[in-house]
C-alpha positions in Angstrom: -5.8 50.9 50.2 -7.3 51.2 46.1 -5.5 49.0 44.3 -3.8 45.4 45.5 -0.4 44.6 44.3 -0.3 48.0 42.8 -2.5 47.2 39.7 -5.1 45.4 40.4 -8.8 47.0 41.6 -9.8 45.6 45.2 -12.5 43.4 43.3 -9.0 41.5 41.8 -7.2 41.9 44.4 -10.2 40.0 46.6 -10.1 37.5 44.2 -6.4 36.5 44.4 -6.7 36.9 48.0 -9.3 34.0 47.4 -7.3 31.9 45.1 -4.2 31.7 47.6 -5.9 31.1 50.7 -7.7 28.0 48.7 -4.5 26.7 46.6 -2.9 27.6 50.9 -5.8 25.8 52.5 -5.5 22.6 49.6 -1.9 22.0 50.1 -2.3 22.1 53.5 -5.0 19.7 54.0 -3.3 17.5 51.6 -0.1 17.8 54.0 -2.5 17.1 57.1 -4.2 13.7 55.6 -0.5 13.0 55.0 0.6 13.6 58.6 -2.3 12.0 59.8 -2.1 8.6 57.8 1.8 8.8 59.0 0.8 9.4 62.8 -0.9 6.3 62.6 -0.1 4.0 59.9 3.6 1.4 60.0 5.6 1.8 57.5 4.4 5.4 56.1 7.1 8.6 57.3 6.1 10.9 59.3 6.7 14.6 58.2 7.1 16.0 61.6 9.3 12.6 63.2 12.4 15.1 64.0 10.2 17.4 65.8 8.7 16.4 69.0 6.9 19.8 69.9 3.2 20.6 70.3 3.0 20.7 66.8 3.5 16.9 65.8 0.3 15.8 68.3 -2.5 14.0 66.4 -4.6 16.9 68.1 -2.8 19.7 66.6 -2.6 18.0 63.1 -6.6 17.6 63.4 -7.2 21.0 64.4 -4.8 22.1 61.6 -7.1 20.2 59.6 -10.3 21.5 59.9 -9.0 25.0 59.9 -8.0 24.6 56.3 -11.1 22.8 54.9 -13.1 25.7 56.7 -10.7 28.0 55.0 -11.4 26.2 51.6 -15.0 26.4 51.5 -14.7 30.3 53.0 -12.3 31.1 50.0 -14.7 29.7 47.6 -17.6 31.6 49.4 -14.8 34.5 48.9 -14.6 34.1 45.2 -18.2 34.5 44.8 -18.5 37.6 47.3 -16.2 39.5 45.1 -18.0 38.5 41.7 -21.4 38.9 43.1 -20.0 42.3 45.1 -21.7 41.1 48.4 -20.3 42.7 51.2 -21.4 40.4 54.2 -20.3 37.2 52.5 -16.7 38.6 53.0 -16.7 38.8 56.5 -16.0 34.5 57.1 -12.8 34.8 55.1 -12.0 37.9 57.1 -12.6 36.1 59.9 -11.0 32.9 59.4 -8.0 34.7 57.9 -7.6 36.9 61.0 -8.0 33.8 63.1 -4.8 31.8 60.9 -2.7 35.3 61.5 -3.2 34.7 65.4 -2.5 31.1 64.6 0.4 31.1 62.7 1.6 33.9 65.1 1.6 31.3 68.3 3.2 28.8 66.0 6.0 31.0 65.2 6.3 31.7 69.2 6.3 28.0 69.8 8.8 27.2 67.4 11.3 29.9 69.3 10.9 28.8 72.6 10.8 25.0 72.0 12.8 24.2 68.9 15.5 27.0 69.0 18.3 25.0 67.2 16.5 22.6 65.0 17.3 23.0 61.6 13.7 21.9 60.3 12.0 24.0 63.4 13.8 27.3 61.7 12.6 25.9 58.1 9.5 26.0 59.1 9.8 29.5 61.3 10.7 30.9 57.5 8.1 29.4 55.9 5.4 30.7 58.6 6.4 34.3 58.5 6.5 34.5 54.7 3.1 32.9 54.6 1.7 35.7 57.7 3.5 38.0 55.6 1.6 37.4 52.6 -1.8 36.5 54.3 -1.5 39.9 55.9 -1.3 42.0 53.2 -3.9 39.5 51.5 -6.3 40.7 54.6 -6.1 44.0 54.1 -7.3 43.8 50.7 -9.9 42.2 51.7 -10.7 44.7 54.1 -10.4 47.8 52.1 -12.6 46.0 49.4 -15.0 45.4 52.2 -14.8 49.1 53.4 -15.1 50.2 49.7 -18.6 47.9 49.3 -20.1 49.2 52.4 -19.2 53.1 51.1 -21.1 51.9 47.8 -24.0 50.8 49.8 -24.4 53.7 52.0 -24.2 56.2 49.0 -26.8 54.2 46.7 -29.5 54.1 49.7 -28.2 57.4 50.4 -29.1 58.6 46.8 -32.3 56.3 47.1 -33.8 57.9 49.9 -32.8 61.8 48.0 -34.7 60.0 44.6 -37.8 58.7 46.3 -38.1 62.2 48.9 -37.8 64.4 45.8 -40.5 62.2 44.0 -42.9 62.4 47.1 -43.0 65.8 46.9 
């Protein structure tokens, strides 16, 4: 891949990657603290009272949680890998990103095999595989922009070692 959303330079395209994963990772926390409150507060509603699956557990909405405040910070981190073109502080958003795929993939199986005719199960089944969709493509970029840093590097100490060698002689 050398451009991201056909126009942009990897750098860019890192960037945006970034940008969604934290605007992602804020609405989502904000939904969690939400849940949470509801789970154990009278009188607020709770987002997920029509669906009784794995999902709804106090457990679930915790680890939900902290996955998206670590995915905050590691977007920020992100955004300042791509500026600073540092190739190693990349590798935590490609990680937590490739860990949300895998995520978001067994909620999408859970959804299918407990909640195959609810309405708000199959709303959210939608909304999952758009967002894997779109965090995919989002991780490849990242990739190929990590790829593309680490063919810079070995081509400057490449040229650095030719430079010094012909200045020793």
């Amino acid at each position: 891949m050398k451009t991201c959303c056909c126009c942009w330079g990897l750098r860019q395209g890192t960037i945006a990657s970034a940008v969604w994963t934290l605007v992602l990772g804020c609405l989502n926390s904000c939904y969690g603290i939400y849940a949470l409150v509801a789970e154990y507060q009278d009188g607020v509603t709770n987002p997920h009272a029509q669906m009784d699956g794995i999902y709804s557990s106090p457990a679930v909405l915790v680890m939900n949680l902290v996955l998206y405040l670590i995915w905050i910070a590691v977007s920020i981190v992100t955004i300042i890998a791509a500026v600073m073109a540092n190739r190693f502080l990349l590798l935590p958003w490609i990680l937590t990103s490739f860990l949300y795929v895998i995520y978001t993939t067994i909620l999408i199986i859970l959804i299918c095999v407990n909640e195959p005719s609810s309405p708000v199960a199959w709303m959210l089944f939608v909304t999952c595989v758009i967002i894997m969709a779109v965090n995919i493509y989002a991780l490849t970029c990242v990739v190929s922009f990590y790829i593309e840093l680490g063919k810079k590097s070995t081509a400057y100490r490449h040229t650095k070692v030719l430079v010094t060698s012909d200045h020793a002689q």
